[in-house]
C-alpha positions in Angstrom: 113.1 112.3 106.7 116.4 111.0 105.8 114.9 108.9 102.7 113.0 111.9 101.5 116.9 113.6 101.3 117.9 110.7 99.4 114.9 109.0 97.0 114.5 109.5 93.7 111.1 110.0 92.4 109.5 107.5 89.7 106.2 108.0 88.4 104.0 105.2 88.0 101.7 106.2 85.8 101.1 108.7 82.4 99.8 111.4 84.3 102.0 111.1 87.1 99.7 110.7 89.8 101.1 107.7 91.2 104.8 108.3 92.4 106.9 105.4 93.7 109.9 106.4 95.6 113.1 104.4 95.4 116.2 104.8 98.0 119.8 104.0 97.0 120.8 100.4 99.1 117.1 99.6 100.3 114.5 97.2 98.2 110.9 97.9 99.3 109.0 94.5 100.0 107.3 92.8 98.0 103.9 93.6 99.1 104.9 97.6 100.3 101.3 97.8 102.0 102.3 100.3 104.7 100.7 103.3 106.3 99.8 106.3 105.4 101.6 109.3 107.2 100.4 112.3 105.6 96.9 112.9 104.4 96.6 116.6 102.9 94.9 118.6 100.3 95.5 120.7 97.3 93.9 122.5 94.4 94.5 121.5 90.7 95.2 124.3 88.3 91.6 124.7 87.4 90.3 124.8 91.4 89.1 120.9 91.4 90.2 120.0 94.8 93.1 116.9 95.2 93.8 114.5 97.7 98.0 114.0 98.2 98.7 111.2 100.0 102.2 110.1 101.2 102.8 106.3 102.0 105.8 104.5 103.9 106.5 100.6 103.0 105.7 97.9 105.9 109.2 98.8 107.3 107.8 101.9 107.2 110.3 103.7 104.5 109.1 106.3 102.8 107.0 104.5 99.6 104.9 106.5 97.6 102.9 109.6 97.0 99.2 109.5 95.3 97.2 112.5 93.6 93.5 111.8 93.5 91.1 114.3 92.0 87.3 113.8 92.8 86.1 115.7 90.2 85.8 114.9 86.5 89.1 115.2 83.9 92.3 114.2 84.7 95.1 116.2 87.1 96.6 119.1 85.4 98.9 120.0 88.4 99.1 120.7 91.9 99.1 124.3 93.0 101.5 123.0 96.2 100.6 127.3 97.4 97.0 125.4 98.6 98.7 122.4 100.4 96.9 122.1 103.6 97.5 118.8 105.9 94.7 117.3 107.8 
């Protein structure tokens, strides 16, 4: 938890579905293919359900945080009030 009280957020992507996380002193490896350590959903604005996934790096740092919608369209934004973890 302490890089989640120090990382800065950079999105990777136009709709910001893709969030990288960077953390003052500490350079992510060059392949970053960690774990992932929280699998939850939401629901967009219109009701289309989301998958939020959080990923750490191989050292396992925190790494990145993905949106996936299943339905058709693009994300409009996460109603975090219907985050549920699973």
């Amino acid at each position: 938890m302490a890089d989640l009280a120090q990382a800065t957020a950079l999105p990777m992507n136009d709709d910001d579905t893709i969030i990288r996380f960077e953390i003052p002193g500490y350079q992510h490896p060059p392949k970053s293919g960690g774990r992932v350590i929280a699998d939850s959903r939401a629901k967009d604005q219109d009701g289309a359900y989301l998958d939020v996934i959080l990923f750490t790096d191989e050292n396992d740092r925190l790494y990145e945080l993905e949106i996936v919608r299943f339905e058709e369209g693009k994300v409009i934004g996460p109603d975090w009030n219907t985050l549920t973890f699973y």
